[in-house]
N, C-alpha and C positions, 0 to 999 in steps of 0.2 A: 564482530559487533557492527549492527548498521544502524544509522541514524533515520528513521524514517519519520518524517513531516506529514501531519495531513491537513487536510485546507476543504471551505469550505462547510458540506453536509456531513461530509466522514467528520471531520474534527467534532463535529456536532454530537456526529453518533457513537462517539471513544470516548468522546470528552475531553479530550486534549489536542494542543496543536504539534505535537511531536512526542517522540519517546526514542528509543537507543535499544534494540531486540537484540539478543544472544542467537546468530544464525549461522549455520558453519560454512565455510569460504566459500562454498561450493551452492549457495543457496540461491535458489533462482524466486521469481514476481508467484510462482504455483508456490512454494515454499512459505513465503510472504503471508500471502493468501490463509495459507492452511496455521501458519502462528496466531494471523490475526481472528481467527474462527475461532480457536482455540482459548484465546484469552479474554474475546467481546461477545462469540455465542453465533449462534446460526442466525439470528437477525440479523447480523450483516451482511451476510450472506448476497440478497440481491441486488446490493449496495455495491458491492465489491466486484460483483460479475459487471458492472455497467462503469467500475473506474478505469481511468487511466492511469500509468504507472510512466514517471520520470524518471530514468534510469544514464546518468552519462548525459545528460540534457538531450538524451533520446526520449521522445517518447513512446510509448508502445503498452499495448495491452495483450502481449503474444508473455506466458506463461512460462515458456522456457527459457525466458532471459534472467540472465547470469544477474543479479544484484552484486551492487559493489558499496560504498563506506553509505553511500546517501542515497535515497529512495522519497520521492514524493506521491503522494498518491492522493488522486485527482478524481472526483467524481465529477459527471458532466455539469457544466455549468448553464444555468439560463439567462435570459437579456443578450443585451447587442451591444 
């Protein structure tokens, strides 16, 4: 189970500020990715290719990383 937060325009586009995904241990951000297409539809699609992913209070937009209990996902933000 991970807990994944989303913030800002994604939360927008889900409609919620978090949820709890059934993903198995071994689940990497491409994994993420492909659940959250899945459940929100291909509109998200160019949303998702332009987030970043909080993982380990790493952040990164590299696909093959390992997710673990919490995942935040980050779409770029504007202003200063």
């Amino acid at each position: 189970m991970v807990e994944v937060r989303y913030f800002a325009a994604i939360a927008d586009a889900v409609g919620k500020a978090g949820e709890h995904l059934d993903l198995p241990a071994t689940a990497t951000v491409a994994d993420l990715r492909t659940a959250l297409l899945a459940a929100y539809g291909a509109d998200l699609d160019p949303m998702l290719k332009v987030c970043a992913y909080l993982v380990d209070d790493e952040l990164t937009r590299d696909e093959s990383t390992p997710l673990t209990a919490r995942v935040d996902v980050l779409p770029p933000f504007a202003g200063g």
